[in-house]
N, C-alpha and C positions, 0 to 999 in steps of 0.2 A: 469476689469473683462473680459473684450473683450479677451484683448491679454490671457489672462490665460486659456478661453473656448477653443481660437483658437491654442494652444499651445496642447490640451489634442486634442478635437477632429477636427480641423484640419478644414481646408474652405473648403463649406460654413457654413457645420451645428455648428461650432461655432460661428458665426456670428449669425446665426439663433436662437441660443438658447439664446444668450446676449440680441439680439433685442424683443423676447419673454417674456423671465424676465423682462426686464425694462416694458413694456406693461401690464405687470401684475401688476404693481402698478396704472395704472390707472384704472383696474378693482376691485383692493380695494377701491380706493379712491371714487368712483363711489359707491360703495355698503354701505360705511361709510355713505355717502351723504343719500343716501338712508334709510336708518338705523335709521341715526339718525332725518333728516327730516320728515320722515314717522311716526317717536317715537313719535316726537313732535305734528303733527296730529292728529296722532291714542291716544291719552292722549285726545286731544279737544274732538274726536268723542266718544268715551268711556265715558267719561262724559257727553255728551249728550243723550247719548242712558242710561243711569241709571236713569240722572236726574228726578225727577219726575214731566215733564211737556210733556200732550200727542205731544205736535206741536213738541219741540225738539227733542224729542222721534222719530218721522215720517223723519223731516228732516236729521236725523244722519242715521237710517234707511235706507232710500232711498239713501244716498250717499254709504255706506258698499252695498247694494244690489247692484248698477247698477256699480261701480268700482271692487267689484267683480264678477261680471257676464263680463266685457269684458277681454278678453286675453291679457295679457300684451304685447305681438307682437299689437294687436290693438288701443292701446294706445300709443304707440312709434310710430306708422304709422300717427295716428290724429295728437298727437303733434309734433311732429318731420316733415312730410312729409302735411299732412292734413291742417292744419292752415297756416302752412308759405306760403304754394301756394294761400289759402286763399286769406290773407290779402294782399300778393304780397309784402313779407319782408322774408329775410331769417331767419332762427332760431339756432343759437349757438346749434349744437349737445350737448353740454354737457349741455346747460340750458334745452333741450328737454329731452335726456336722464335722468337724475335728476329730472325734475318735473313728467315724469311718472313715474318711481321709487318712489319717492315720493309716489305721490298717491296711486298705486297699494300698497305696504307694510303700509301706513297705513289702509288703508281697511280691510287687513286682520290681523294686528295687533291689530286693535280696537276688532275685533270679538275675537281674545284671550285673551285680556286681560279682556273684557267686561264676556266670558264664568268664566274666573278666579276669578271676584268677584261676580258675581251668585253660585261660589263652595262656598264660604262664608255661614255658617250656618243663617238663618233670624235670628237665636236670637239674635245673635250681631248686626242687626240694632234695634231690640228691645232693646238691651240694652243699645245703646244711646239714645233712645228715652227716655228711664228712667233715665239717666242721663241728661236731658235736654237738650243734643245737638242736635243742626239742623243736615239736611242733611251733609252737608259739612264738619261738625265739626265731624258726626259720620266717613263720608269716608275718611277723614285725621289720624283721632287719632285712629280708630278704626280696619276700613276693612282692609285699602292700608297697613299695616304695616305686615297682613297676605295674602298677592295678592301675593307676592313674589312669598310662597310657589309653588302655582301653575301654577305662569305664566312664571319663568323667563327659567326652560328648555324648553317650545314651542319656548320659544322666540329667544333663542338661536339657535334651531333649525329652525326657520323662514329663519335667520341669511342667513344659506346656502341658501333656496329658494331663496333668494335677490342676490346673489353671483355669483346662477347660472342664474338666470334673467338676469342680465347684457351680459349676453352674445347674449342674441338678440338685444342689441342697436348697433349691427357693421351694422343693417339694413339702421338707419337714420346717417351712417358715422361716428359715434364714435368712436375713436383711440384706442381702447382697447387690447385685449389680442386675443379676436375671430377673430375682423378686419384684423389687424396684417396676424395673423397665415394663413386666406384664403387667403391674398393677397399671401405670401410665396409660399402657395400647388402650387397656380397658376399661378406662377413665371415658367417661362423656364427653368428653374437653375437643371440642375443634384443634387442631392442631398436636392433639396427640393419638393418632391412629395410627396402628400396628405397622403401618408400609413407612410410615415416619421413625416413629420408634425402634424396628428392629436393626432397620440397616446402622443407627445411631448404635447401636448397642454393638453388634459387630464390628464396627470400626474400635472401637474400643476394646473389645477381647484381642484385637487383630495388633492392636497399641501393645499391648501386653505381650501376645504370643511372639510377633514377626520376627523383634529383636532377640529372643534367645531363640527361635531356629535358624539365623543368622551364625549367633554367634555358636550355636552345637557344629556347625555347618563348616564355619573357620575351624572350629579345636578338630572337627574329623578330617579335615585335610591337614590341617599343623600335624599330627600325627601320624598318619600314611606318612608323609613327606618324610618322618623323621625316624621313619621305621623302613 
């Protein structure tokens, strides 16, 4: 790919765009991690916070309120920058980057999916109760099968918030696609100054982003329409 970039536009900015591309997969991979570890989370804390017991209630609670009340730059400072001087051990950027990701997207994933089964009409927990299902039995067989409806374009759309997030972990030295790009601006190199390089790097988050606000955009009309 190198030789073919450098062949069209010529050194360095085909070198620069090759080196950018590859980079950008470790900002997917990054947001996946995030995604998908956050899913798995925010599924724990959503269940907590439904459950009907006030302590779990308080404790899920209080985790969605004080993970969403800090900035995810402050989160990546603590874990990443904060702890490892701490303890006086260094911290794998990508174990740092990933566990605040982590957490931040579930926090705010638990509150949409949790808003999503409040959309749920009460009669349908009435009507497992009349059915004699327990709680669990009604949220399995019952609610979670119409959650869909209303959570999976937020969720889609969360997607991006997670996407463009990643882009402040280049703080605690993460190799990613922002890292990268400001080293570049900042390079002595003719042909790699900042009013070069950043629009380059936008078009690129913009690659990534545009096509799932598109598609959150189809799922939130398919839906209206079918509701």
């Amino acid at each position: 790919m190198q030789d073919l970039l450098i062949n069209i536009f010529d050194k360095p900015l085909g070198i620069i765009l090759t080196q950018l591309i590859l980079a950008t997969r470790f900002t997917i991979y990054l947001s996946l991690i995030a995604f998908l570890g956050g899913g798995l989370v925010a599924v724990i804390i959503t269940f907590l916070r439904i459950y009907p017991s006030k302590i779990l209630n308080y404790i899920s609670f209080c985790y969605t309120w004080l993970f969403q009340s800090l900035p995810l730059l402050m989160l990546l400072f603590i874990i990443g920058l904060g702890i490892p001087r701490f303890i006086g051990q260094d911290f794998d950027p990508w174990y740092a980057a990933s566990i605040s990701l982590i957490i931040f997207t579930s926090a705010y994933l638990s509150e949409v999916w949790r808003g999503a089964i409040m959309a749920i009409p009460s009669g349908q927990w009435e009507g497992g109760v009349a059915l004699n299902l327990n709680f669990t039995q009604t949220l399995r067989f019952i609610i979670i099968p119409q959650v869909y409806k209303y959570s999976i374009a937020p969720t889609v759309s969360f997607l991006i918030q997670i996407i463009k997030g990643t882009s402040l972990a280049y703080i605690i030295g993460f190799q990613d696609l922002m890292l990268l790009g400001k080293r570049w601006a900042n390079a002595p190199v003719i042909g790699s100054e900042p009013f070069i390089i950043f629009p380059i790097m936008a078009v690129l988050y913009f690659c990534l982003c545009y096509p799932l606000a598109i598609y959150a955009k189809y799922l939130e009309k398919k839906y209206i329409i079918e509701n």
